[in-house]
C-alpha positions as a Markdown table, in Angstrom:
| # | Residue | x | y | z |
|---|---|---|---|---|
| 1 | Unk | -93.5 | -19.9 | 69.3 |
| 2 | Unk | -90.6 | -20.8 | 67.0 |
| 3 | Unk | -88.5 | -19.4 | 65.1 |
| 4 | Unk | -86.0 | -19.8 | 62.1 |
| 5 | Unk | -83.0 | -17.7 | 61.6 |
| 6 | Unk | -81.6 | -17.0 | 57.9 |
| 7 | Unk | -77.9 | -16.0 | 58.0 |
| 8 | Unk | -75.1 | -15.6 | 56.5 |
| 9 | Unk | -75.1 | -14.5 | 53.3 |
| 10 | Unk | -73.5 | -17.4 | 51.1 |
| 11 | Unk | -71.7 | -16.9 | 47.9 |
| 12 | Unk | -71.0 | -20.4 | 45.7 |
| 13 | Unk | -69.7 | -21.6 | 42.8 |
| 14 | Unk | -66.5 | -21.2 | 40.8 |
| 15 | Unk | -65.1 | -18.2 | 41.1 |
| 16 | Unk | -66.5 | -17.5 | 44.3 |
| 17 | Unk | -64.1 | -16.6 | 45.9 |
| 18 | Unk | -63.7 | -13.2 | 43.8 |
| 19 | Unk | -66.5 | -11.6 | 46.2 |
| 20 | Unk | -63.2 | -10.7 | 49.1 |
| 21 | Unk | -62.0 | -8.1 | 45.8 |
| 22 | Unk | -65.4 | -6.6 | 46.3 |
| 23 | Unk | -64.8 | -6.0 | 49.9 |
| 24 | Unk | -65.0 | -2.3 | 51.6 |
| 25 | Unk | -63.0 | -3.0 | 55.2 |
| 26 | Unk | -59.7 | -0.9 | 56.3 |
| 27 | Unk | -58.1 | -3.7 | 57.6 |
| 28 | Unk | -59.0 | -7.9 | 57.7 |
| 29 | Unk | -57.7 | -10.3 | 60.1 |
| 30 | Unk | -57.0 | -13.4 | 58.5 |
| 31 | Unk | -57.2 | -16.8 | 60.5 |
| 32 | Unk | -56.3 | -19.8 | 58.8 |
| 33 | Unk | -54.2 | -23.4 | 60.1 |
| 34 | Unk | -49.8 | -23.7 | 58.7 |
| 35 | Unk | -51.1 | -26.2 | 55.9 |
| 36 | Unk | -53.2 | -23.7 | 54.3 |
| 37 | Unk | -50.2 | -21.3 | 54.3 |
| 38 | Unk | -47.5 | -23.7 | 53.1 |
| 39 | Unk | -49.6 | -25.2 | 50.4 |
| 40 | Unk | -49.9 | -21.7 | 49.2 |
| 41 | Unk | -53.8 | -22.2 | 49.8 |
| 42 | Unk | -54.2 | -18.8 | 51.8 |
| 43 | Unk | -52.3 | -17.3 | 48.4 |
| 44 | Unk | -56.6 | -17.5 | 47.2 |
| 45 | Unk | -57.7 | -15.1 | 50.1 |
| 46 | Unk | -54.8 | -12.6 | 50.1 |
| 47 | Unk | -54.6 | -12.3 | 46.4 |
| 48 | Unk | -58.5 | -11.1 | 46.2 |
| 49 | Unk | -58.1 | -8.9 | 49.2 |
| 50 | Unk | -54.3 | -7.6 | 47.3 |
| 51 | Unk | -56.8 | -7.4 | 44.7 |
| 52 | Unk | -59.4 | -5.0 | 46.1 |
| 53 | Unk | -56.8 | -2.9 | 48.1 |
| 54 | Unk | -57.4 | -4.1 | 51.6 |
| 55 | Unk | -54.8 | -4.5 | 54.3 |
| 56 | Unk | -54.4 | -7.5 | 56.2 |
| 57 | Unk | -52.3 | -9.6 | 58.6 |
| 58 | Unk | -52.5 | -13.5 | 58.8 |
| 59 | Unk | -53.0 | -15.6 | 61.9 |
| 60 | Unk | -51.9 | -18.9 | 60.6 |
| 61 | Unk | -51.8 | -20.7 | 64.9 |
| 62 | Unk | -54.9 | -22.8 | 64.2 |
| 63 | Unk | -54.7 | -26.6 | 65.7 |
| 64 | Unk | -57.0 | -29.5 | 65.4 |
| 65 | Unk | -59.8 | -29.4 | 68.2 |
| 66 | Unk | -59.0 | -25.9 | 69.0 |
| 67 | Unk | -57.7 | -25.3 | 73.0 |
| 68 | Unk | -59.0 | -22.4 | 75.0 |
| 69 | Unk | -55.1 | -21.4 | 75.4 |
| 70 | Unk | -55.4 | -21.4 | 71.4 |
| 71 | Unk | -58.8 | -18.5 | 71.9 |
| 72 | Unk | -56.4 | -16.6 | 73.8 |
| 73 | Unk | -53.7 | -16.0 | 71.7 |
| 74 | Unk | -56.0 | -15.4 | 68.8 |
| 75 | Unk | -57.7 | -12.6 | 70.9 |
| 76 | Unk | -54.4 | -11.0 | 71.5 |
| 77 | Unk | -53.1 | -10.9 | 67.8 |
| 78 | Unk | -56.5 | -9.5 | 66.7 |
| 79 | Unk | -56.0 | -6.6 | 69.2 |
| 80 | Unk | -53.0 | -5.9 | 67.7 |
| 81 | Unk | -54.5 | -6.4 | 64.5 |
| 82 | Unk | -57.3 | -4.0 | 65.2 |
| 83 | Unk | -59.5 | -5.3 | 62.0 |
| 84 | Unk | -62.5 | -4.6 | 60.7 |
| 85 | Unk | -63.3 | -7.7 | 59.3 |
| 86 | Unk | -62.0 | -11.3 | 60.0 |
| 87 | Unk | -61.8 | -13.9 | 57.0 |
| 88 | Unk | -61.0 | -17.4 | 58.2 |
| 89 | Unk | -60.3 | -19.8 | 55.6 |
| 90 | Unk | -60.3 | -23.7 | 56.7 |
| 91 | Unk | -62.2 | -26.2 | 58.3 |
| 92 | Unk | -64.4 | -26.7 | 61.0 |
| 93 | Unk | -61.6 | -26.3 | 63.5 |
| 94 | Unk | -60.4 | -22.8 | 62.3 |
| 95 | Unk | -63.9 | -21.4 | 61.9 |
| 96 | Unk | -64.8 | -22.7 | 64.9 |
| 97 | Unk | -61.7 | -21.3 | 67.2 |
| 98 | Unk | -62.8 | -18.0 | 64.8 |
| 99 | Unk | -65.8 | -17.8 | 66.3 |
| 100 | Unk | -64.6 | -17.8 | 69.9 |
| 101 | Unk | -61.7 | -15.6 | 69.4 |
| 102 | Unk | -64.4 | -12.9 | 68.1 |
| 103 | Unk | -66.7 | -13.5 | 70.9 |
| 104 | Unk | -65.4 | -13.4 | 73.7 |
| 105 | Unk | -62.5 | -10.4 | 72.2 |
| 106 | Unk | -66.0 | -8.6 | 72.1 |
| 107 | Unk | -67.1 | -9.6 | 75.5 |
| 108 | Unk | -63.5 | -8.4 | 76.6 |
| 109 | Unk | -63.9 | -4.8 | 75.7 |
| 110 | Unk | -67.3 | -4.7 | 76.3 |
| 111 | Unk | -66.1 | -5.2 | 80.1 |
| 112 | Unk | -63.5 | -3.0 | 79.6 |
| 113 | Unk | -65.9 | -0.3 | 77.9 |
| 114 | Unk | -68.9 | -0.5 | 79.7 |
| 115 | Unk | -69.9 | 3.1 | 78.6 |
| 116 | Unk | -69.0 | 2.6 | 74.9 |
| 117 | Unk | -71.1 | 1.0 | 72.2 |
| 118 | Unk | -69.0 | -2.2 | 71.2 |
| 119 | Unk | -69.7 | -3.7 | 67.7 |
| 120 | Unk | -68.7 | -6.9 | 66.4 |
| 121 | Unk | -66.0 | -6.9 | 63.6 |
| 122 | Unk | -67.8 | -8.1 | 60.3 |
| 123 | Unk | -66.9 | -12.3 | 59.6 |
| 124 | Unk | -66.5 | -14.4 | 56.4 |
| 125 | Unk | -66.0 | -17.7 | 56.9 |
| 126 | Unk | -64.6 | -19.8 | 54.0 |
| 127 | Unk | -64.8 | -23.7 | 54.9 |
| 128 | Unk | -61.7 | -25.7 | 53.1 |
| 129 | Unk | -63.5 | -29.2 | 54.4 |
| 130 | Unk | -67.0 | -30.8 | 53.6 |
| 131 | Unk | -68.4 | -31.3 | 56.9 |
| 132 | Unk | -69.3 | -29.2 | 60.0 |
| 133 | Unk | -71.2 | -26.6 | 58.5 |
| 134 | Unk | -69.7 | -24.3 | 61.1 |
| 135 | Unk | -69.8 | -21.5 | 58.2 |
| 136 | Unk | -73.5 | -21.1 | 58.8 |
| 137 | Unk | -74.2 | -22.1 | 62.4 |
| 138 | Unk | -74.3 | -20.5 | 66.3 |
| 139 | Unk | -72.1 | -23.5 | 67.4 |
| 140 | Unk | -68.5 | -23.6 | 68.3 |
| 141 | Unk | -66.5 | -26.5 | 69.8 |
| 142 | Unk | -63.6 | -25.4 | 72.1 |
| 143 | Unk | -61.6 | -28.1 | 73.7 |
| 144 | Unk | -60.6 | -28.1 | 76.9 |
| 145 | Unk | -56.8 | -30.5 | 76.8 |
| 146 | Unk | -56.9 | -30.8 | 80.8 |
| 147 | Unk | -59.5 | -32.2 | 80.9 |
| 148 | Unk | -59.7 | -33.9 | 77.6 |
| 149 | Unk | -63.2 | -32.4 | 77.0 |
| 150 | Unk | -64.6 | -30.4 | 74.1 |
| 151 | Unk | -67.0 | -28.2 | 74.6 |
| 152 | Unk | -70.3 | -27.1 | 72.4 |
| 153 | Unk | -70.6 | -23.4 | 72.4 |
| 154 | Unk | -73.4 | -21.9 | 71.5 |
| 155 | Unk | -74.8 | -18.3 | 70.4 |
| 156 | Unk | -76.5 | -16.8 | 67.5 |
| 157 | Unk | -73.7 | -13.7 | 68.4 |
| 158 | Unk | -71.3 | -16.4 | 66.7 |
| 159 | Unk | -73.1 | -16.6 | 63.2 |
| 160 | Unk | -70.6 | -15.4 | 60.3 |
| 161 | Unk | -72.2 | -12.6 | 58.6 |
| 162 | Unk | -70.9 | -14.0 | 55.4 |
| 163 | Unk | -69.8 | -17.5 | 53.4 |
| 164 | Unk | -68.3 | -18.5 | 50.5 |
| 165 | Unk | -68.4 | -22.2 | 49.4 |
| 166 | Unk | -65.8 | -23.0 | 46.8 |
| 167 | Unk | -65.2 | -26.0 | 45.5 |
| 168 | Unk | -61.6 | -25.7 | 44.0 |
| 169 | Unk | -60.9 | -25.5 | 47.7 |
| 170 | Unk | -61.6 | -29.2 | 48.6 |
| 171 | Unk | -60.5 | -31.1 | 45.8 |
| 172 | Unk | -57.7 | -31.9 | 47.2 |
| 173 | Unk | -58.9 | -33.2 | 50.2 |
| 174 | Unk | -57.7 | -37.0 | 51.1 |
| 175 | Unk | -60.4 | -39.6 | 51.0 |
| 176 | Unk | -60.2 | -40.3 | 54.1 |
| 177 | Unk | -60.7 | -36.9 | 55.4 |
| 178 | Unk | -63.6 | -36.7 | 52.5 |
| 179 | Unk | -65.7 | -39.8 | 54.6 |
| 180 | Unk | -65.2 | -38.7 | 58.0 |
| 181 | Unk | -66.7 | -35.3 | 56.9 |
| 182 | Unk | -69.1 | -36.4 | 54.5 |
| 183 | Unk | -70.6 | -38.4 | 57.3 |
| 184 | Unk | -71.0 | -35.6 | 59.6 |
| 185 | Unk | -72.8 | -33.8 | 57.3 |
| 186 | Unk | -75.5 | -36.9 | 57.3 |
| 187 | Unk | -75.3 | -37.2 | 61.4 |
| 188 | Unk | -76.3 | -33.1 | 61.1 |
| 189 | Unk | -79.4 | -33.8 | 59.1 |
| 190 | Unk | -80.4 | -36.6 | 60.7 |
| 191 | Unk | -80.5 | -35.7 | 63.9 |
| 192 | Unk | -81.8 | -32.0 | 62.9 |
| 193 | Unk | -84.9 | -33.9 | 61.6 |
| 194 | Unk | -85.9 | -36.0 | 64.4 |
| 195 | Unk | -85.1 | -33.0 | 66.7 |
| 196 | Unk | -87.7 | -32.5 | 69.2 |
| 197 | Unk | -87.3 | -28.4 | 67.6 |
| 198 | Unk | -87.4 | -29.9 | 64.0 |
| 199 | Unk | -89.8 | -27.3 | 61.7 |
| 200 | Unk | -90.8 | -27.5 | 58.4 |
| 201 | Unk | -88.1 | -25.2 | 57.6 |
| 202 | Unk | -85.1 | -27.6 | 59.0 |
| 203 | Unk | -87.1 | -30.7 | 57.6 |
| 204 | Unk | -86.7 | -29.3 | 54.2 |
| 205 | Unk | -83.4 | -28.3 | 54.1 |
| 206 | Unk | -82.2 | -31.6 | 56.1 |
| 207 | Unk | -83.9 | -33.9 | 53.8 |
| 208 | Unk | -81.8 | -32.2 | 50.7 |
| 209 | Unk | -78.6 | -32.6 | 53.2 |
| 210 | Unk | -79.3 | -36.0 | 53.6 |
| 211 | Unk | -80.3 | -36.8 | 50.0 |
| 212 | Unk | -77.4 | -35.0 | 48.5 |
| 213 | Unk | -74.4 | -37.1 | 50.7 |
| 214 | Unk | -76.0 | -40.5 | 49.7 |
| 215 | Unk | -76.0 | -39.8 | 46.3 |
| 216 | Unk | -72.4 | -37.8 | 45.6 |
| 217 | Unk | -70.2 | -38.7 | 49.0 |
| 218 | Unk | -69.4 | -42.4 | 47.6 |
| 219 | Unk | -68.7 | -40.1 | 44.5 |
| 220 | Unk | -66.5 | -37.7 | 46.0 |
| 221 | Unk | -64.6 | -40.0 | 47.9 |
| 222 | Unk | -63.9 | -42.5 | 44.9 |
| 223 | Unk | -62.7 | -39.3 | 42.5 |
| 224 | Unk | -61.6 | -36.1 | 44.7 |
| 225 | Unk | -61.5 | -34.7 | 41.3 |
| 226 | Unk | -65.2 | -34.5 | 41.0 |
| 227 | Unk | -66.0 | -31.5 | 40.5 |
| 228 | Unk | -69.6 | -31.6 | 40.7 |
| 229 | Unk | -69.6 | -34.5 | 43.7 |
| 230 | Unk | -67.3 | -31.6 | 45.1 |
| 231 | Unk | -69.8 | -28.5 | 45.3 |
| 232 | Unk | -72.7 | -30.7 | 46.1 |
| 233 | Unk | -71.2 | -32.2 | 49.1 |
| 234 | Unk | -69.8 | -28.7 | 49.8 |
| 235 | Unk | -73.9 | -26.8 | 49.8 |
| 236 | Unk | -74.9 | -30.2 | 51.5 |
| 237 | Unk | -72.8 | -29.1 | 54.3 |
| 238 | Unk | -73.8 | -26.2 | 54.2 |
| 239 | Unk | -77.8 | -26.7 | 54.1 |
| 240 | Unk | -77.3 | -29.2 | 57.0 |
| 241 | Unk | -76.0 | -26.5 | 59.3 |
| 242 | Unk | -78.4 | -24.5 | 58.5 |
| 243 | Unk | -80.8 | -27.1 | 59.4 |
| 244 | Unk | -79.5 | -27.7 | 62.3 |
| 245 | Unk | -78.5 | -24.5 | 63.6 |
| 246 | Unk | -82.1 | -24.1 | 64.0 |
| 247 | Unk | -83.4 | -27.2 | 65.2 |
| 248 | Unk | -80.2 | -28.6 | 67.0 |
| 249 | Unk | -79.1 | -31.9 | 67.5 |
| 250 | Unk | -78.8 | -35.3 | 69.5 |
| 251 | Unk | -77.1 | -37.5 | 71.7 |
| 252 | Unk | -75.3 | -38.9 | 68.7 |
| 253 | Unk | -72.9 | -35.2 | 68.9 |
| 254 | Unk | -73.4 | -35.5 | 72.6 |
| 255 | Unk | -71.4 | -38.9 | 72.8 |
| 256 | Unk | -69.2 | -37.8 | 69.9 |
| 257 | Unk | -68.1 | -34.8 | 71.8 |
| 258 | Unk | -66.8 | -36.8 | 74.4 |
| 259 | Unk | -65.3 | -39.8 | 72.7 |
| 260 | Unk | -63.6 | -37.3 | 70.2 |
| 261 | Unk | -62.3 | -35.5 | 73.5 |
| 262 | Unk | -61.3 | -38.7 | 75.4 |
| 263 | Unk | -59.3 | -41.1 | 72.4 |
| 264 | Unk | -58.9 | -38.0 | 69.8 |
| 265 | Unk | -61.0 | -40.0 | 67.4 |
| 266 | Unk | -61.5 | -37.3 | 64.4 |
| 267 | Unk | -65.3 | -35.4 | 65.1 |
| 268 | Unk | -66.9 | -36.8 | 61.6 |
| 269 | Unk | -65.5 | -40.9 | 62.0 |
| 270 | Unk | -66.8 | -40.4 | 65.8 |
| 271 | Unk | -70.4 | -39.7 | 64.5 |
| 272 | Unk | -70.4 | -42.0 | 62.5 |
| 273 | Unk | -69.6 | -44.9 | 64.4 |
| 274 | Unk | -72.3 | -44.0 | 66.6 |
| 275 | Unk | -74.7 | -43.4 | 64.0 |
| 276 | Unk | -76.4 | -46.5 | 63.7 |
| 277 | Unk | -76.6 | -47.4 | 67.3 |
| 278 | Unk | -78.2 | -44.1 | 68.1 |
| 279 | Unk | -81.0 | -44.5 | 65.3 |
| 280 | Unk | -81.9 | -48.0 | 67.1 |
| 281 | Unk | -81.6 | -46.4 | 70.5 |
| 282 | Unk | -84.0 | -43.3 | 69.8 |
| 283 | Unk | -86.0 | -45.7 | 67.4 |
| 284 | Unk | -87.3 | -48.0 | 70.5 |
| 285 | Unk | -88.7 | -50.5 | 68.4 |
| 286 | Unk | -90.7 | -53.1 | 70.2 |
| 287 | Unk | -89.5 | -57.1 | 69.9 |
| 288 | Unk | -93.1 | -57.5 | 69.3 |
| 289 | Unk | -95.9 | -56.7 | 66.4 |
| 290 | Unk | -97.4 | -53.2 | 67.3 |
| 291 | Unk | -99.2 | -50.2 | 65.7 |
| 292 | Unk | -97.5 | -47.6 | 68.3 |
| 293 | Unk | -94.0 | -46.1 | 67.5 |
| 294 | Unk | -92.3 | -43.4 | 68.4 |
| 295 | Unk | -92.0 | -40.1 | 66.1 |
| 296 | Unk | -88.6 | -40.4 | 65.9 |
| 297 | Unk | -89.2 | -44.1 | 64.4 |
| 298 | Unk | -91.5 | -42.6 | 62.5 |
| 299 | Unk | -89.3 | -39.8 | 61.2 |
| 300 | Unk | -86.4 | -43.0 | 60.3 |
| 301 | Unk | -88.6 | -44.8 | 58.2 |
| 302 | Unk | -89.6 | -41.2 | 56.5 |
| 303 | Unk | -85.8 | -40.9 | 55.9 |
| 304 | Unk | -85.0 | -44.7 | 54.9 |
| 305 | Unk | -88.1 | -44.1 | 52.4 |
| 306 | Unk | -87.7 | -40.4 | 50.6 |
| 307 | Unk | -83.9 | -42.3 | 50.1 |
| 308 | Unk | -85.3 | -45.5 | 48.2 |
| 309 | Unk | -84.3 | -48.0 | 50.9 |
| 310 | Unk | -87.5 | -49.3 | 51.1 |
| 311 | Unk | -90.8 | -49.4 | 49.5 |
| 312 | Unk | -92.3 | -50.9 | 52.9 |
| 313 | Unk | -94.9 | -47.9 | 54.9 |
| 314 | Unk | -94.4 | -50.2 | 57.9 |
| 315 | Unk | -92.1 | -48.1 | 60.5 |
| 316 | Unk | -90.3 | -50.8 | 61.7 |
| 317 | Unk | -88.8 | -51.9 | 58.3 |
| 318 | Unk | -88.6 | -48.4 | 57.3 |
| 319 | Unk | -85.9 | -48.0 | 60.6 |
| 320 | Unk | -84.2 | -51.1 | 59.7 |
| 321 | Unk | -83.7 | -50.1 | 56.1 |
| 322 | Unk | -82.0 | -46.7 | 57.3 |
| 323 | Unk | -79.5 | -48.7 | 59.5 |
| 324 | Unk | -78.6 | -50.8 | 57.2 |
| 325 | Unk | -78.2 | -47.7 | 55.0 |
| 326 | Unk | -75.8 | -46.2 | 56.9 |
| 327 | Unk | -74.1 | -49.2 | 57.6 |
| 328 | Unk | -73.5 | -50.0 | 53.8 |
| 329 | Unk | -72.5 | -46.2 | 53.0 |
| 330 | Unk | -70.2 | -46.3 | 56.0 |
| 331 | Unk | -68.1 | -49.7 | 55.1 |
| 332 | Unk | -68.4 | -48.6 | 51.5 |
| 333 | Unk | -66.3 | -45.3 | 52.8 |
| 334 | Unk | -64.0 | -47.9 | 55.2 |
| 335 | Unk | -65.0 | -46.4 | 58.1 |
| 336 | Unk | -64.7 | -48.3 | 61.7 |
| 337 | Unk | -68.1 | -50.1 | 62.3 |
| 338 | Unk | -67.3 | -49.9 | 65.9 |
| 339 | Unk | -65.2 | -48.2 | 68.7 |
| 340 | Unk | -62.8 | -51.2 | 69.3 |
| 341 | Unk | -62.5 | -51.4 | 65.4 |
| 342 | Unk | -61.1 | -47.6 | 65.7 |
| 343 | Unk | -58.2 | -48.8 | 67.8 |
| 344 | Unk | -59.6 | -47.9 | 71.1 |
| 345 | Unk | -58.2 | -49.8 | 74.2 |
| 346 | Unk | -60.9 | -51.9 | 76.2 |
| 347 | Unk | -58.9 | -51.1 | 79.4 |
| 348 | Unk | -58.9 | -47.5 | 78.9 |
| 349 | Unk | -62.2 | -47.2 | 77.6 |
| 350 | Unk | -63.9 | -49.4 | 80.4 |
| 351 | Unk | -62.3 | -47.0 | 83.1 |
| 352 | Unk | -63.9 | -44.3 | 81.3 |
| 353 | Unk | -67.0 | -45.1 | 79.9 |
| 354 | Unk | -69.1 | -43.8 | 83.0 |
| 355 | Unk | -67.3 | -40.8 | 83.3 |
| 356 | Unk | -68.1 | -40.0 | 79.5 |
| 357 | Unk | -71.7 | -40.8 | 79.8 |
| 358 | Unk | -71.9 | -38.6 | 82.4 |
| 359 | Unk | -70.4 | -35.7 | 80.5 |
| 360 | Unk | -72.5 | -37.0 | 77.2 |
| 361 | Unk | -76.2 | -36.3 | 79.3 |
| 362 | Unk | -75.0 | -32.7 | 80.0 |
| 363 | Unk | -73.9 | -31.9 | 76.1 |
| 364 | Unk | -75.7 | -29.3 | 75.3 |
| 365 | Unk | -76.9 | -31.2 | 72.2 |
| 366 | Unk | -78.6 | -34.0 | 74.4 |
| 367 | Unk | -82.3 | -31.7 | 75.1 |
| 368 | Unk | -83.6 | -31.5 | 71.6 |
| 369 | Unk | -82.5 | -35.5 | 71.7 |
| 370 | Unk | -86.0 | -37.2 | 70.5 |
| 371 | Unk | -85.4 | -39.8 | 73.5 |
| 372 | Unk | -84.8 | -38.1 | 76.6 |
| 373 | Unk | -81.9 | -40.5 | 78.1 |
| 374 | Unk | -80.7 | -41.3 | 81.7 |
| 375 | Unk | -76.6 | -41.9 | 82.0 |
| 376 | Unk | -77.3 | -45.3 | 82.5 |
| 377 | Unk | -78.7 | -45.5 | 79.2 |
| 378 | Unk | -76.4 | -43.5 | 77.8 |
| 379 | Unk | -73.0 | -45.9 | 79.5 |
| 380 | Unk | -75.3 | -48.9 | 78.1 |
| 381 | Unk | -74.7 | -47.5 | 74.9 |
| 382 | Unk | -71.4 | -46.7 | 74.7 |
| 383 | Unk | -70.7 | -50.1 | 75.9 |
| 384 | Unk | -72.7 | -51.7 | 72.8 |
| 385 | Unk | -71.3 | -49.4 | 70.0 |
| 386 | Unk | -67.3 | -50.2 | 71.4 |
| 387 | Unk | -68.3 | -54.1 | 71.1 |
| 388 | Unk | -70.4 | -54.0 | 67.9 |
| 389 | Unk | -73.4 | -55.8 | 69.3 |
């Protein structure tokens, strides 16, 4: 049996934002990153709640690939907060360090309270980046700086109960920043329809995802100022979560996890350096002519085709049309074609590389992977995507 799980509530559009005034909560915890609150950013969130009478107190710690040490703190300025509703306003690292602090806070007093009913303090998560979708999913990525590993968190506990997707909040975004995300948002759909717990639910919404970044990402990252490049790649995100919150993902986030975690490549540009490589890896396409692919072949050239790369109904050239695709949209955006290009020592990756492809086949994103890999396979492949070849 399967199943297919519709949450958060998502308010979009201009003037979005104005749902926080309609707000009935005694008290919100805001979490947000220092940039937000020196750009006057946050001055969007506080003014609504100001607006609708609601209390609040602002936790502005959040880093980059959040820490556990960074959960920690969090959970000891809500309890002193004592909320009743957390907004987090920023990207996928603040919503995602959001998500922890609220869970395991929650876990915390349900230990302490066995004998008392424990509810979850309401969440509205307000994304500020393009990208991770992490307003709408059960995942969480918590890195641990010891041992320079981030790790996927997941639980349907962790779903915000609401969203609000506004574009006037990423115009400003560099264009840089715009490519790295904008091509995560593609890795999510992609690999959510080739999942091995794809549905005709995620296909759906991750073959709008996918349509949407290769029409308006070369848009929004040529003119920030797009508005409407800005709120379609905004929902795109946004759908792709939700796609693949339900059906998962692949060894391409596996690897990513790790490489991110090793050589603090950004998530998004880590994705999609390995994007092309993994299509050909889960693709298995035969030197020779044959009538037998794989469905996750098959599900490539579905892709390259709905997209206009090809015409062709043979798989094979339907595959080969996606990676070029990707190839082309990704050098269009100036992203690194391969890990060495991204500045990545041989020396240091070399002594590493087995050690990460260890860590990559336990990722909790590597089951629903449409090609079950070995480590072996997995080091093999790291190996090919540093050189290119």
């Amino acid at each position: 049996m399967d199943n297919f799980t519709v949450k958060p509530q998502i308010y979009f559009g201009a003037g979005s934002l104005e749902y926080l005034s309609t707000l009935k909560f005694k008290k919100a915890f805001v979490v947000t990153d220092p940039f937000m609150v020196k750009s006057g950013t946050i001055n969007k969130v506080t003014s609504m709640l100001e607006k609708g009478g609601i209390p609040y107190e602002v936790f502005s710690d959040i880093v980059p690939d959040p820490p556990i040490e960074l959960v920690a703190q969090g959970i000891k300025a809500m309890d002193k907060c004592n909320p009743d509703v957390m907004i987090t306003l920023g990207g996928g690292s603040a919503i995602d360090a959001s998500k922890a602090i609220r869970k395991f806070r929650t876990m915390v007093k349900k230990g302490l309270e066995p004998n008392s009913e424990v509810i979850d303090t309401a969440f509205i998560a307000i994304p500020t980046t393009s990208g991770t979708g992490s307003e709408v999913t059960s995942f969480s990525v918590i890195t641990d700086r010891v041992a320079n590993v981030k790790y996927p968190l997941v639980d349907e506990s962790m779903l915000p109960d609401a969203a609000i997707l506004d574009a006037d909040l990423v115009k400003s975004v560099p264009a840089g920043i715009t490519a790295d995300t904008g091509i995560d948002v593609l890795t999510h759909a992609i690999e959510a329809y080739v999942s091995t717990k794809a549905t005709d639910y995620t296909d759906a919404l991750a073959e709008k995802a996918i349509k949407t970044v290769f029409e308006y990402l070369p848009k929004a990252y040529k003119e920030g100022s797009d508005e409407e490049a800005r709120q379609k790649m905004h929902n795109a995100s946004c759908i792709a979560g939700l796609a693949f919150t339900n059906a998962s993902l692949g060894v391409n986030h596996s690897m990513a996890h790790i490489l991110g975690g090793k050589f603090h490549i950004p998530h998004g540009k880590a994705n999609a350096i390995l994007l092309p490589y993994v299509i050909e890896y889960n693709a298995q396409l035969k030197a020779t002519y044959t009538k037998e692919y794989t469905k996750a072949a098959e599900r490539y050239a579905e892709i390259a085709r709905f997209l206009g790369l090809t015409t062709s109904q043979n798989v094979k050239d339907g595959v080969k049309a996606l990676i070029a695709g990707v190839k082309n949209l990704t050098k269009h955006l100036r992203i690194p074609c391969n890990i060495k290009e991204a500045g990545i020592d041989q020396k240091e990756f070399n002594s590493l590389v087995k050690e990460m492809s260890e860590v990559a086949l336990k990722d909790g994103c590597t089951p629903t992977n449409p090609r079950v890999p070995t480590a072996q396979e997995l080091e093999d492949l790291f190996i090919k995507v540093y050189n290119g070849k």
